[in-house]
PDB file with one MODEL, atoms N, CA, C and O in Angstrom:
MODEL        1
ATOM      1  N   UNK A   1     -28.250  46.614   8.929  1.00  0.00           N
ATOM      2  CA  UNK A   1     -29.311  46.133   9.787  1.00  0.00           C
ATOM      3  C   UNK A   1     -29.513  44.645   9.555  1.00  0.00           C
ATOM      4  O   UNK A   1     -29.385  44.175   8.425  1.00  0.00           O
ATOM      5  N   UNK A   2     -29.834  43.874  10.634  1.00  0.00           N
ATOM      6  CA  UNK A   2     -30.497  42.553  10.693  1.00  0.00           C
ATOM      7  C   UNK A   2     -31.947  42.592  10.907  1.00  0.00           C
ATOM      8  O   UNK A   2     -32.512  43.320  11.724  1.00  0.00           O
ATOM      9  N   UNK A   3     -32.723  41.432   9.808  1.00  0.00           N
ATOM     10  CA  UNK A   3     -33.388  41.460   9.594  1.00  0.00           C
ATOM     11  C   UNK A   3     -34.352  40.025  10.362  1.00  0.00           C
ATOM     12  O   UNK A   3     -33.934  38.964   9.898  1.00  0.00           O
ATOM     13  N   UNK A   4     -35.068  39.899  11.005  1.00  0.00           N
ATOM     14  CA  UNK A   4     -35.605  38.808  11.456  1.00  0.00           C
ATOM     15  C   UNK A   4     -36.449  38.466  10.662  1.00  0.00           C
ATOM     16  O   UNK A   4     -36.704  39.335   9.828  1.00  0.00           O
ATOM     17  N   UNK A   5     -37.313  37.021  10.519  1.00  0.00           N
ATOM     18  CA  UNK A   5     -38.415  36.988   9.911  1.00  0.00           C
ATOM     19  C   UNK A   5     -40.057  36.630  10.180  1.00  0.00           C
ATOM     20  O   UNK A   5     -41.028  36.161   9.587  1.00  0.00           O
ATOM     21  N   UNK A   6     -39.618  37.260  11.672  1.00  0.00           N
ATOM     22  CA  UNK A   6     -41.103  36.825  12.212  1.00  0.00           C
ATOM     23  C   UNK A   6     -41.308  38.806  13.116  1.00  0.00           C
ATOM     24  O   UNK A   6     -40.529  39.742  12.931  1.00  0.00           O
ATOM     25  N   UNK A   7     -42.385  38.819  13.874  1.00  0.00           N
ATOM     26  CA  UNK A   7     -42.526  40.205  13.715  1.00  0.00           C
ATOM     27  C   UNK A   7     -44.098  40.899  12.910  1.00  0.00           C
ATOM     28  O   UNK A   7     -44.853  40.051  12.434  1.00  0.00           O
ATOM     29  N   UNK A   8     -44.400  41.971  12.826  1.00  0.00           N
ATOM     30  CA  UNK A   8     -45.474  42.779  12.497  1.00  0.00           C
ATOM     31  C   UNK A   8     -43.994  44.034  11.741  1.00  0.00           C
ATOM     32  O   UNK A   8     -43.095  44.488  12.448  1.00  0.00           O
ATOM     33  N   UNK A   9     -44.147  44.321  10.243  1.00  0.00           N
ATOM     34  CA  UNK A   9     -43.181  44.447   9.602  1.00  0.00           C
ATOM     35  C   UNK A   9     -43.415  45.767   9.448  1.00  0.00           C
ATOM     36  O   UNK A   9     -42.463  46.497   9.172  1.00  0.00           O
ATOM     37  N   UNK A  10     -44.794  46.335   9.609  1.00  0.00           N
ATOM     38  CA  UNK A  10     -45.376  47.859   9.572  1.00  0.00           C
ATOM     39  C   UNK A  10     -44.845  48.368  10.487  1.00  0.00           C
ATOM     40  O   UNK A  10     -44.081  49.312  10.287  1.00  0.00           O
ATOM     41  N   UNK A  11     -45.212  47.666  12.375  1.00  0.00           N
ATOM     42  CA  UNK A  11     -44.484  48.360  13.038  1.00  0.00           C
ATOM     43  C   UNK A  11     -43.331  48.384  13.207  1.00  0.00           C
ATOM     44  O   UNK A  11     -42.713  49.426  13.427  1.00  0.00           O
ATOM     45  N   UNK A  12     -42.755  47.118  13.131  1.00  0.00           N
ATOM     46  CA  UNK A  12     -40.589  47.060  13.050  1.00  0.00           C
ATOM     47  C   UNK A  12     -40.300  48.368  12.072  1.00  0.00           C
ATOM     48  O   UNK A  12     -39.731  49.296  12.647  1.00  0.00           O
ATOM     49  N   UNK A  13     -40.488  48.485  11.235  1.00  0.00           N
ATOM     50  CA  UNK A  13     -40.424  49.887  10.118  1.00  0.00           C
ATOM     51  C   UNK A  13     -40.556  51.272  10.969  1.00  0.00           C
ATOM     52  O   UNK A  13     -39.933  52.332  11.028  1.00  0.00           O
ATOM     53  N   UNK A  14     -41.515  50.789  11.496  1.00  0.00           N
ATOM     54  CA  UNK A  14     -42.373  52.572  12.037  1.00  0.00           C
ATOM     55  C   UNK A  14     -41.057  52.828  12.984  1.00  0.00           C
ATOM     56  O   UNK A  14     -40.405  53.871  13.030  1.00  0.00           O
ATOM     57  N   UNK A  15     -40.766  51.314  13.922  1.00  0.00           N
ATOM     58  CA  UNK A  15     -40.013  52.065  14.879  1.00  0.00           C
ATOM     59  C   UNK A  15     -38.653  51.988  14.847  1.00  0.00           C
ATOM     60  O   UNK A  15     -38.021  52.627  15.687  1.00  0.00           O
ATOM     61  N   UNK A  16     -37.944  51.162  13.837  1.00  0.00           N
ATOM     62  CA  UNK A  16     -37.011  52.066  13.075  1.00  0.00           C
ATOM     63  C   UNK A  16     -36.872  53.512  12.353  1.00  0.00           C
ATOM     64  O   UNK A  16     -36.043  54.353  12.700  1.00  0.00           O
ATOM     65  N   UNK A  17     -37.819  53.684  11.280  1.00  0.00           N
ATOM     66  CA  UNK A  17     -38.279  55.018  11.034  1.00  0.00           C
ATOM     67  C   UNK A  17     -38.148  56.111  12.292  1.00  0.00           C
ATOM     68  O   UNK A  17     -37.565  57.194  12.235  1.00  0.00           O
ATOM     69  N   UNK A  18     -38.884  55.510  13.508  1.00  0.00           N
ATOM     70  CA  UNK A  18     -39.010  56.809  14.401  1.00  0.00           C
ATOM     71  C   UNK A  18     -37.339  57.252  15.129  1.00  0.00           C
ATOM     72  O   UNK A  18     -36.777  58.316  15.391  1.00  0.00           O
ATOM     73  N   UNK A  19     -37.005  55.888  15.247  1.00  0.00           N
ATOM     74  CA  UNK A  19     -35.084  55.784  15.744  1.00  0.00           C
ATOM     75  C   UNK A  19     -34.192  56.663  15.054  1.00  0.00           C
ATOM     76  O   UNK A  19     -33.245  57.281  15.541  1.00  0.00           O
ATOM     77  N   UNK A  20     -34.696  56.653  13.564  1.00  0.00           N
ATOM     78  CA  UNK A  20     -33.990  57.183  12.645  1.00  0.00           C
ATOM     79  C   UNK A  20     -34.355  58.491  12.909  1.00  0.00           C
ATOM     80  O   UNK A  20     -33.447  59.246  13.256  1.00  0.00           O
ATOM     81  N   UNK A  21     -35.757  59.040  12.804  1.00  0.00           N
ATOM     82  CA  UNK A  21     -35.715  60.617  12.928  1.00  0.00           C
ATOM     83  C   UNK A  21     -35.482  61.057  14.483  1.00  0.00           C
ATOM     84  O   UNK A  21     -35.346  62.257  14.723  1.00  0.00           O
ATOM     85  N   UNK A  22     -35.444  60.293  15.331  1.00  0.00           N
ATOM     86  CA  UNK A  22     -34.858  60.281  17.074  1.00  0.00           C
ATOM     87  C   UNK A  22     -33.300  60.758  16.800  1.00  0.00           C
ATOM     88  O   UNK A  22     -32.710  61.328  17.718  1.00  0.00           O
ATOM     89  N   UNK A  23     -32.709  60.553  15.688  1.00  0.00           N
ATOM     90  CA  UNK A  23     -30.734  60.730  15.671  1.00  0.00           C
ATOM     91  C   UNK A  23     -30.230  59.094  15.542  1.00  0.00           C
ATOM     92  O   UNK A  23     -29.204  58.728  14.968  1.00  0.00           O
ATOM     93  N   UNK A  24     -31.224  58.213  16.228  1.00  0.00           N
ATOM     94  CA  UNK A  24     -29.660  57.185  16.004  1.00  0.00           C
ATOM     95  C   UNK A  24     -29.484  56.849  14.565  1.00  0.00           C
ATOM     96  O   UNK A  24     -30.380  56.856  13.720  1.00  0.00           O
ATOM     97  N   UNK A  25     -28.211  56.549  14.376  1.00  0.00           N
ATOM     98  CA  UNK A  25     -27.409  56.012  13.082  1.00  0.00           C
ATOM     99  C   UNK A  25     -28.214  54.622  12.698  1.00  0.00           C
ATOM    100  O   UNK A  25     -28.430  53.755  13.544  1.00  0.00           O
ATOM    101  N   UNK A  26     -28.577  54.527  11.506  1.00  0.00           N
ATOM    102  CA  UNK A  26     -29.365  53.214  10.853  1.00  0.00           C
ATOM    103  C   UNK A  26     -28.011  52.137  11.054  1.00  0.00           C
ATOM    104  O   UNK A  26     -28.399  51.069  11.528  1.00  0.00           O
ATOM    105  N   UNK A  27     -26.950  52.162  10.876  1.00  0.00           N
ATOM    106  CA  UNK A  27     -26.324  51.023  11.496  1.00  0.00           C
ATOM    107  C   UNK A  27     -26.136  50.802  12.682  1.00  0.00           C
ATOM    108  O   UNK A  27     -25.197  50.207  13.211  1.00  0.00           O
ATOM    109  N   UNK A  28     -27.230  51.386  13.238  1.00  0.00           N
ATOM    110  CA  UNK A  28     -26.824  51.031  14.976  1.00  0.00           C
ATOM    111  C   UNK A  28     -28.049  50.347  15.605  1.00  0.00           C
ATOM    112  O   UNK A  28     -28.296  49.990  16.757  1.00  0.00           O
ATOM    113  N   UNK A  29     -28.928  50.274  14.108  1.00  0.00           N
ATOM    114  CA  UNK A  29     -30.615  49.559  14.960  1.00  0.00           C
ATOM    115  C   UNK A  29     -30.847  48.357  14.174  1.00  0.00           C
ATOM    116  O   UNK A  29     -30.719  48.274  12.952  1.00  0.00           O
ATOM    117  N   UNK A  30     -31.178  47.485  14.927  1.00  0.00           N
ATOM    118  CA  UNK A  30     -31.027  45.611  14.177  1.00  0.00           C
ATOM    119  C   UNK A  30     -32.162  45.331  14.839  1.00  0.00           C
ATOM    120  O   UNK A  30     -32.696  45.416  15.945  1.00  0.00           O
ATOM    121  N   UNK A  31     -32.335  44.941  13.665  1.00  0.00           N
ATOM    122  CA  UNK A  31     -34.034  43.156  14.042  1.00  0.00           C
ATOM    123  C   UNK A  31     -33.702  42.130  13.920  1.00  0.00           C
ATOM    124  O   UNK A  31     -33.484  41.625  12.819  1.00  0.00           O
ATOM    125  N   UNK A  32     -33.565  41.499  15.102  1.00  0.00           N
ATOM    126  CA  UNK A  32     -33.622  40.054  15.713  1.00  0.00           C
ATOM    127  C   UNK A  32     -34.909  39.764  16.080  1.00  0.00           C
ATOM    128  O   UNK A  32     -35.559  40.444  16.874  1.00  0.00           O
ATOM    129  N   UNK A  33     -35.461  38.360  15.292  1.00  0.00           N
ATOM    130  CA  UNK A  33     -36.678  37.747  15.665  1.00  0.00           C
ATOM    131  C   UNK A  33     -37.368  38.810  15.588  1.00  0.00           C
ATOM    132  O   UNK A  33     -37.731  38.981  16.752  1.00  0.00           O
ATOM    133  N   UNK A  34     -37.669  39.406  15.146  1.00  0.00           N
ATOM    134  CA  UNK A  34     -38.938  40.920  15.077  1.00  0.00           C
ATOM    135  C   UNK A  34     -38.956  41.641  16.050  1.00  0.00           C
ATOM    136  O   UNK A  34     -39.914  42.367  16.314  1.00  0.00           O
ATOM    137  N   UNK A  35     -38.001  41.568  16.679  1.00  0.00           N
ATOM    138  CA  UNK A  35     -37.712  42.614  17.986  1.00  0.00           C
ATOM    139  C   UNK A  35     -36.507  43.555  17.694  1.00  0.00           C
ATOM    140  O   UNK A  35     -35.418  43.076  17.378  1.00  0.00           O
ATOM    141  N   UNK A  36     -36.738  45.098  17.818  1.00  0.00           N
ATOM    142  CA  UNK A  36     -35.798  46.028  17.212  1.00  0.00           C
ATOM    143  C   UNK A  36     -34.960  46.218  18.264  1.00  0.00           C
ATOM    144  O   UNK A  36     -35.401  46.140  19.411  1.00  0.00           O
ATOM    145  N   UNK A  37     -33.630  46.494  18.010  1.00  0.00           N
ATOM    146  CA  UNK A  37     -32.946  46.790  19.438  1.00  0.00           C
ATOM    147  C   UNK A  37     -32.033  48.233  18.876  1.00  0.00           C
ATOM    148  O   UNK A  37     -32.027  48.518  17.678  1.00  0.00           O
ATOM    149  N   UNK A  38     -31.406  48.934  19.743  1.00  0.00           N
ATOM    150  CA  UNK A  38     -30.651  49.919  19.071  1.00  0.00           C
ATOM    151  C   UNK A  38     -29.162  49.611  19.964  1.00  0.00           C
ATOM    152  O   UNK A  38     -29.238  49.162  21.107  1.00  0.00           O
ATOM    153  N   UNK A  39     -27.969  49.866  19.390  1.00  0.00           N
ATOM    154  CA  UNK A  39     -27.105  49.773  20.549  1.00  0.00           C
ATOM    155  C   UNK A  39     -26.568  48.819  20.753  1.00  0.00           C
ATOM    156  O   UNK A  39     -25.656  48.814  21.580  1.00  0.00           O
ATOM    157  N   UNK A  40     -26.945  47.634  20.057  1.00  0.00           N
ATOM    158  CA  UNK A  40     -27.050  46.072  20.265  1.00  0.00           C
ATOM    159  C   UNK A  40     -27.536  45.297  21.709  1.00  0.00           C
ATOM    160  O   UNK A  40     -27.336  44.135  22.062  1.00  0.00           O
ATOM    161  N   UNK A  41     -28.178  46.292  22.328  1.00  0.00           N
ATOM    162  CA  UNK A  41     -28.793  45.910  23.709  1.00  0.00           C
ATOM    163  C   UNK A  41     -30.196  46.233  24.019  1.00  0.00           C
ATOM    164  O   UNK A  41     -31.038  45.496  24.533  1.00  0.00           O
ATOM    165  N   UNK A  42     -30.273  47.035  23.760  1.00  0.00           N
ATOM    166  CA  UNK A  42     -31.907  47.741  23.936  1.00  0.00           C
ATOM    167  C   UNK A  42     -32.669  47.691  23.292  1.00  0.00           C
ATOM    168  O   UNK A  42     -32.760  48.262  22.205  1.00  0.00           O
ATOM    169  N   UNK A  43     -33.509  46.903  23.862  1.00  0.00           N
ATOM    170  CA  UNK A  43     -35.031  46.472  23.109  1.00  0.00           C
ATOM    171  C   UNK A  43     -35.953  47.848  23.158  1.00  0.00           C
ATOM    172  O   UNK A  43     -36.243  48.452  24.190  1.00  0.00           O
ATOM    173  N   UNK A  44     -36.309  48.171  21.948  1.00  0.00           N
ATOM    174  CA  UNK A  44     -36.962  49.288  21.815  1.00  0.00           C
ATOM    175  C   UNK A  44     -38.563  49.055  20.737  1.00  0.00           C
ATOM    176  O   UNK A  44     -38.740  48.887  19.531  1.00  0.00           O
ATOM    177  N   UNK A  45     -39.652  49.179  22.156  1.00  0.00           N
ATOM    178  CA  UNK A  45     -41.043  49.244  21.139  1.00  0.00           C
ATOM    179  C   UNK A  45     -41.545  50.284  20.600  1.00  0.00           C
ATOM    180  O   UNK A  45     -41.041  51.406  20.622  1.00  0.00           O
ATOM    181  N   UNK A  46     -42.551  49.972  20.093  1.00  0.00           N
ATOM    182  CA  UNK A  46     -43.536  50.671  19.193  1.00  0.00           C
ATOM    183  C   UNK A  46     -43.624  52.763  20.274  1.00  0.00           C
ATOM    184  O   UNK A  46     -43.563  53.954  19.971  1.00  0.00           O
ATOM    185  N   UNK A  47     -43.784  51.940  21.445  1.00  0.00           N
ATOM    186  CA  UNK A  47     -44.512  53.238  22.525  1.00  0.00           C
ATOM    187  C   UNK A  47     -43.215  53.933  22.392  1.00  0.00           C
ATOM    188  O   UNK A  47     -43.115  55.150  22.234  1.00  0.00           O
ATOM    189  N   UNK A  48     -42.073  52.978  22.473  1.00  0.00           N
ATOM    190  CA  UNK A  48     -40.773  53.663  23.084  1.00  0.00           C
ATOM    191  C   UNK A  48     -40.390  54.839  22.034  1.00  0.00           C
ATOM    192  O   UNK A  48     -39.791  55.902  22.201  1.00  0.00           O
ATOM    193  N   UNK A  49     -40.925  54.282  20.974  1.00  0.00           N
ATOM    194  CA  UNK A  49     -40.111  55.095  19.956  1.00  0.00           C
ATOM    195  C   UNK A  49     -41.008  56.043  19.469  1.00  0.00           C
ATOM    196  O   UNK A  49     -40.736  56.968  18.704  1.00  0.00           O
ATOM    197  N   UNK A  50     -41.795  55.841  19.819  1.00  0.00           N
ATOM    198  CA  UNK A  50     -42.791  57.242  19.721  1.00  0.00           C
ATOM    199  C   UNK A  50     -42.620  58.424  20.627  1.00  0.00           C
ATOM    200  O   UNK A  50     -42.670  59.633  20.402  1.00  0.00           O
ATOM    201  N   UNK A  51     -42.390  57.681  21.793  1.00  0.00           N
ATOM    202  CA  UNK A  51     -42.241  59.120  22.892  1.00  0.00           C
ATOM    203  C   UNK A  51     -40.663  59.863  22.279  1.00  0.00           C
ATOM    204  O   UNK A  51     -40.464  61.065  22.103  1.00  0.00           O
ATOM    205  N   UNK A  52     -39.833  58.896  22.077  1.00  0.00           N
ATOM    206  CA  UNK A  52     -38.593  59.552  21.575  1.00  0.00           C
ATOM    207  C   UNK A  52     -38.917  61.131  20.567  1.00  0.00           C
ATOM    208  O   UNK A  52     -38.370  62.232  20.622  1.00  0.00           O
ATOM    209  N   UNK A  53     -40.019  60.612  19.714  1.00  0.00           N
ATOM    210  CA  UNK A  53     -40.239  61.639  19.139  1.00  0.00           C
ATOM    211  C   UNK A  53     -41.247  62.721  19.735  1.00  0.00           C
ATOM    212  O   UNK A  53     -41.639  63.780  19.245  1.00  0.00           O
ATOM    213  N   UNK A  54     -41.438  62.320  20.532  1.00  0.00           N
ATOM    214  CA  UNK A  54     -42.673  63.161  21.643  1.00  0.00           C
ATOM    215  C   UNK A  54     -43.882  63.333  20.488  1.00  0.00           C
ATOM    216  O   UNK A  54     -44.421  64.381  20.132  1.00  0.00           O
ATOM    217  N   UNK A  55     -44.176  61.722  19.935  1.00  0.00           N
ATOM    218  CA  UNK A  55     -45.603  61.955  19.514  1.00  0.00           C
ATOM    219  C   UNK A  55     -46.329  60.746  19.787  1.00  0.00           C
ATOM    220  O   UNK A  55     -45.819  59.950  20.576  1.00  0.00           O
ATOM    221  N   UNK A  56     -47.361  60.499  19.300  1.00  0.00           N
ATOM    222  CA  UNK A  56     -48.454  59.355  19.528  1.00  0.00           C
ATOM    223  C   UNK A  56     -49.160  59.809  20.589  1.00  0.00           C
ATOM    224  O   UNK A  56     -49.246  61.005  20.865  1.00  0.00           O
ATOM    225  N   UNK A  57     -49.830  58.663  21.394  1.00  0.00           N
ATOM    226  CA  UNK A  57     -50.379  59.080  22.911  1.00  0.00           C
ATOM    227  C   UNK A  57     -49.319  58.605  23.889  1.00  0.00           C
ATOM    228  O   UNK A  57     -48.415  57.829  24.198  1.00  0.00           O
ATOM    229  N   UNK A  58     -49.989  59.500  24.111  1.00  0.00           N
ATOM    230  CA  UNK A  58     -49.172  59.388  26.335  1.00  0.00           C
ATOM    231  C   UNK A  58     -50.333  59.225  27.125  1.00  0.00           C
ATOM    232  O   UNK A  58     -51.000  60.260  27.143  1.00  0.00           O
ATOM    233  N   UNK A  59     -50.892  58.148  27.891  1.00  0.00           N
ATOM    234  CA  UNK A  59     -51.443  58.200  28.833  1.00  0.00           C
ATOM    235  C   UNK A  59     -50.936  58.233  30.316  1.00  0.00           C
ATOM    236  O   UNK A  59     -51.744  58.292  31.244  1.00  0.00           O
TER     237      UNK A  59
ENDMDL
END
């Protein structure tokens, strides 16, 4: 993984963490500039990676 150094480091974690229990492979999710991507293309947030796991809220 690449690591950026700007970012909120609780959530970059959480939504790696959630990627990780989603299936993808930890070498497949990188932080650039505090933005997580998986795939080397897809910007993936906080919401995104929650629904992956079908938890948090859904409004």
């Amino acid at each position: 993984m690449t690591f950026g150094c700007s970012g909120q480091p609780d959530e970059t974690q959480e939504i790696v963490g959630n990627l990780v229990k989603a299936g993808f492979p930890a070498n497949d999710i990188m932080i650039v500039d505090g933005k997580v991507y998986v795939g080397r293309d897809a910007e993936v947030s906080l919401a995104a990676s929650r629904e992956m796991l079908g938890t948090g809220d859904t409004t």
